[in-house]
N, C-alpha and C positions, 0 to 999 in steps of 0.2 A: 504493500500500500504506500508506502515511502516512494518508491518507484512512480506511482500513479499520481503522487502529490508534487511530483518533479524532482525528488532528492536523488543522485547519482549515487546508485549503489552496486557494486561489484559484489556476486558472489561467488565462490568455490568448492564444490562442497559441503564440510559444516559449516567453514567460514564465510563471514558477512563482513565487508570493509565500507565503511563510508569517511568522510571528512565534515566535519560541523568548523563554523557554525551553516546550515542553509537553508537557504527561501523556501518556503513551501508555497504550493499556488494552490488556491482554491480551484476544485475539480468536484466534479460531482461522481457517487460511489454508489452504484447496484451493489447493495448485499445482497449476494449468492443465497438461498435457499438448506437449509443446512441436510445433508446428507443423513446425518442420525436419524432426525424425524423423517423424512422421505422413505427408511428403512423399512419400517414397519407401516405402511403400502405397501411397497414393490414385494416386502413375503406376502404380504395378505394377498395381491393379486396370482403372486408364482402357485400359492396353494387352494385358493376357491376357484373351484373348476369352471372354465370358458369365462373367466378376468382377462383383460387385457386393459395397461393401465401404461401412463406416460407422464413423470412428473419432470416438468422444465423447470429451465434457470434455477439448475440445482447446481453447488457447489462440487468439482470431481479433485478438491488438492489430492494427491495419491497418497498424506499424511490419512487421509480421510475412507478410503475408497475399497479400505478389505472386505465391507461384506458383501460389493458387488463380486469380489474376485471371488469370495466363499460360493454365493450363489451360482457361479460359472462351474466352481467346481463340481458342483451337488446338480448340475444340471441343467440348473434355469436357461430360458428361452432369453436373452436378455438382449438389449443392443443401446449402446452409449452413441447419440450420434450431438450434429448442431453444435463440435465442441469449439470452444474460444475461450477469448479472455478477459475478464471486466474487473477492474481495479487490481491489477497483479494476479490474480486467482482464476484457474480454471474454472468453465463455467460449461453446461450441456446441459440437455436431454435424455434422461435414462425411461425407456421401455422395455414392459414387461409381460410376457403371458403364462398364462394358467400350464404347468405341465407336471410330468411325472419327475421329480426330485428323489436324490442318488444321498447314502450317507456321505459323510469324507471326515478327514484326518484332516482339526484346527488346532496349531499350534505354530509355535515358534514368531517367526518375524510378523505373521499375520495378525498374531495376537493385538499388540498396542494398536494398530490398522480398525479395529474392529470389536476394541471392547466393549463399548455400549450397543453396541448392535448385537451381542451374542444373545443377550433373554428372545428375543426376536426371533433367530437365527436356531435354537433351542428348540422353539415351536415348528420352525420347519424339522427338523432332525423328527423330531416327534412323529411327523406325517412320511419322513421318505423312508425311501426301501433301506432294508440294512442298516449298519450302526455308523452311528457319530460319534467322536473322541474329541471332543473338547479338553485340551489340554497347555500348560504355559499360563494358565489365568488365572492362577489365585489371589489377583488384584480382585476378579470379581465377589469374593469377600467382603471385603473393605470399598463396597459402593455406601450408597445410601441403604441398602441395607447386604445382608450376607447373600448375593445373587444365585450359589450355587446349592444351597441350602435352600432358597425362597422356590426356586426353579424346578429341584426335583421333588417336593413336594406339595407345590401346586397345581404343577404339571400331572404328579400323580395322580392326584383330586380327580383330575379327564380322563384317567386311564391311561397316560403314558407311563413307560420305562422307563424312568431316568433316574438314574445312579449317583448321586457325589462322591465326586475324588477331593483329595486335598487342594487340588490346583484345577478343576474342572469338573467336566461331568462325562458319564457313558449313557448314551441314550439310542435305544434299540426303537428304532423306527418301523410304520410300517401297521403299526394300532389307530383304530377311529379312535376318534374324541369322543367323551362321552357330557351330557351335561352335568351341572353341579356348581355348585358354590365354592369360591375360592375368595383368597385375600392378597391382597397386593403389598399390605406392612408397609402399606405408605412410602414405597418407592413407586414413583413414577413408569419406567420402565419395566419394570414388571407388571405396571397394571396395563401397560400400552400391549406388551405380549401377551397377556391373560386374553385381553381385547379381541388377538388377532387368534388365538384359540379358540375364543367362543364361537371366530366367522364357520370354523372347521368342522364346532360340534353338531355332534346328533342331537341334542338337545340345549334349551336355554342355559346358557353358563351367567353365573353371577358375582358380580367383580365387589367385594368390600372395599371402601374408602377410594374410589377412583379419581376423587378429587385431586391427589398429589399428582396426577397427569398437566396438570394447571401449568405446574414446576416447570417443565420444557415446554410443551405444546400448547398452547390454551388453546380450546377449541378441536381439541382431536375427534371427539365425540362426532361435531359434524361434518370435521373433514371424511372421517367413516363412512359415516352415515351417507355420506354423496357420493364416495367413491364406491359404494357396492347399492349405490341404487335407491337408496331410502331406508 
C-alpha cells in the first residue's frame, strides 16, 4: 500500500528497503474483499449439490490463499480468473461448483496459509470420500476458543468422525449429516462452519449463541440466506 500511496519501495525476498522521510499522495484504495469470509461460501457451494457460486473483488495475497489450494487438492471444481491489482494487492474472481470432494493430507507450509479456514475446510473433510489429516495446527487450540476440541465434537453432534490429535484432527469422511443441536462456545468460526453443516444436513441443525458471527462477518446470516436461495 506504500507502493500505491507513491512511497519507492524495493523488495527482496523477506526484505523491505525504503528511504524516509516521503511524500505520500493521496490515492484512493478498493479494499479487497477478505478471503476468510468468502471461504465458507465457496465450501458451502463445493458441497450442496448443483451450487455454482462466484465471489468477486476478493483479495488472492498467496499469504492468504491455502484453502483455495486445499480445495484443488480435495477436488473442487474451482477457477481463479479477472486477476489484477488494486492498491499493491492481488485482487480476482474465484468460482465454484457443486462436486464430489476427495480426503487429502493438510499440513506443513499450508498450515499458517489457511488457519482460519480449517473449521470450514473440516466440514468439507466431513462430506468427502476417505480420510483427512489435519495436521501442523495446534495453533488451532489457542483460537478464540480450542478449534480442534470444538470441531470434533460438534461435528460429532451431525454424525461425523472426527478424531482430535494434539496438533489437528482425523476425520473419516464420507457420513451424511444428521440434524441436531450444537454450540459454537462463542467463537465465530465455528458457528460460521456449524452454519455450512446445517446447509448439508438431513435435518434442521441448531447453532447456540450464533451471535459471535457478528465478530468477523456481520451479516453472514443473509449473505447465506441469498447465496442458496432464500
Amino acid at each position: 500500500m506504500l507502493g500505491a500511496f507513491g512511497v519507492e519501495v524495493a523488495r527482496e525476498g523477506l526484505t523491505t528497503r525504503l528511504r524516509g522521510p516521503a511524500a505520500l499522495n493521496a490515492t484512493e484504495v478498493r479494499v479487497p474483499g477478505d478471503l476468510s469470509s468468502a471461504a465458507f461460501l465457496l465450501v458451502a457451494a463445493a458441497l450442496v449439490p448443483g451450487s455454482e457460486l462466484a465471489v468477486t473483488d476478493v483479495g488472492l495475497n498467496p499469504t492468504r490463499t491455502g484453502v483455495l489450494d486445499i480445495l484443488g487438492m480435495m477436488g473442487a471444481t474451482l477457477d481463479v480468473r479477472d486477476r489484477r491489482e488494486e492498491g499493491g494487492e492481488p485482487v480476482g474472481t474465484v468460482a465454484i461448483r457443486a462436486g464430489r470432494l476427495r480426503g487429502a493430507v493438510i499440513g506443513g507450509p499450508l498450515i499458517p496459509r489457511a488457519i482460519d479456514e480449517l473449521p470450514v475446510l473440516a466440514v468439507a473433510a466431513s462430506l468427502a470420500e476417505g480420510e483427512t489429516v489435519i495436521r501442523d495446527a495446534a495453533e488451532l487450540r489457542v483460537k478464540e476458543s480450542d478449534r480442534v476440541e470444538a470441531l470434533a465434537r460438534e461435528l460429532g453432534r451431525l454424525g461425523a468422525a472426527v478424531d482430535a490429535r494434539p496438533d489437528g484432527l482425523v476425520i473419516r469422511g464420507g457420513r451424511r449429516l444428521s440434524g441436531g443441536r450444537v454450540s459454537s462456545g462463542g467463537d465465530h468460526r465455528i458457528a460460521m462452519a456449524l452454519a455450512v453443516a446445517g446447509l448439508c444436513a438431513d435435518g434442521p441443525v441448531t447453532i447456540d449463541d450464533p451471535a459471535c458471527i457478528e465478530t468477523s462477518f456481520p451479516g453472514f446470516a443473509q449473505v447465506l440466506r441469498g447465496a442458496t436461495g432464500g
